[in-house]
C-alpha positions, 0 to 999 in steps of 0.5 A, spaced: 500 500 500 501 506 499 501 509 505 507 503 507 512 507 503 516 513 504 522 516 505 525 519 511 532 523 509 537 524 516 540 530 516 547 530 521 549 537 521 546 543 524 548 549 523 545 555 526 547 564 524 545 569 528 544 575 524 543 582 525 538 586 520 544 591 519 544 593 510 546 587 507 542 582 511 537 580 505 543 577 500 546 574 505 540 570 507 539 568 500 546 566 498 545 561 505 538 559 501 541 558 494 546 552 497 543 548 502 537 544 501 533 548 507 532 553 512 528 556 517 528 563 520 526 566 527 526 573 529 528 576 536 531 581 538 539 581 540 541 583 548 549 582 548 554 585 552 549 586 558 544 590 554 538 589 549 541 592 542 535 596 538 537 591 532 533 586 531 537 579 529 534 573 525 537 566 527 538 562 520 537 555 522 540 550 516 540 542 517 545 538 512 549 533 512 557 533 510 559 540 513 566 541 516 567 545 522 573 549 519 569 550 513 563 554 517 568 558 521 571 561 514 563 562 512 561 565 518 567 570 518 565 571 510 558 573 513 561 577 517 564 582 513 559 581 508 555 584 514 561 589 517 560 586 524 566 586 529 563 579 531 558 574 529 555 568 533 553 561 530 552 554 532 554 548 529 552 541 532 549 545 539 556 549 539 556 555 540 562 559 537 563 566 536 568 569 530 570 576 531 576 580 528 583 580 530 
């Protein structure tokens, strides 16, 4: 029967951006879309550094198999410049990490 049959696809990575909504946002976003196969997005607004920011940030949640840890380390300083951020956060596989300029 058809109900018997389905597939299910296990995706070992995650990887989660935290991005502030500053000018350039929106291509980053779309370039994360454009090379991996899903994603999610949550608004919420930023408290670092002991105090709420007036920027709001978007956590881009990415789930994928076979990425490599150095890689997205590369990619988040990418973002960050791309986004001209002393510092970005991100998650890979429930570590947080932070990338910031040197």
């Amino acid at each position: 029967m058809a109900e018997d049959k389905f597939k299910v696809d296990i995706l070992n990575d995650s990887i989660k951006f935290y991005l502030p909504r500053v000018e350039g946002y929106l291509e980053v976003v779309r370039d994360m879309s454009s090379k991996y196969k899903g994603m999610s997005l949550i608004e919420f607004d930023g408290y670092f550094e002991g105090k709420f920011e007036p920027t709001k940030y978007m956590r881009v949640e990415i789930h994928t198999n076979n990425i490599d840890e150095e890689c997205m380390m590369k990619e988040a300083n990418r973002i960050r410049l791309a986004l001209n951020q002393k510092s970005l956060a991100f998650e890979f596989n429930n570590k947080l990490m932070l990338v910031s300029e040197s």
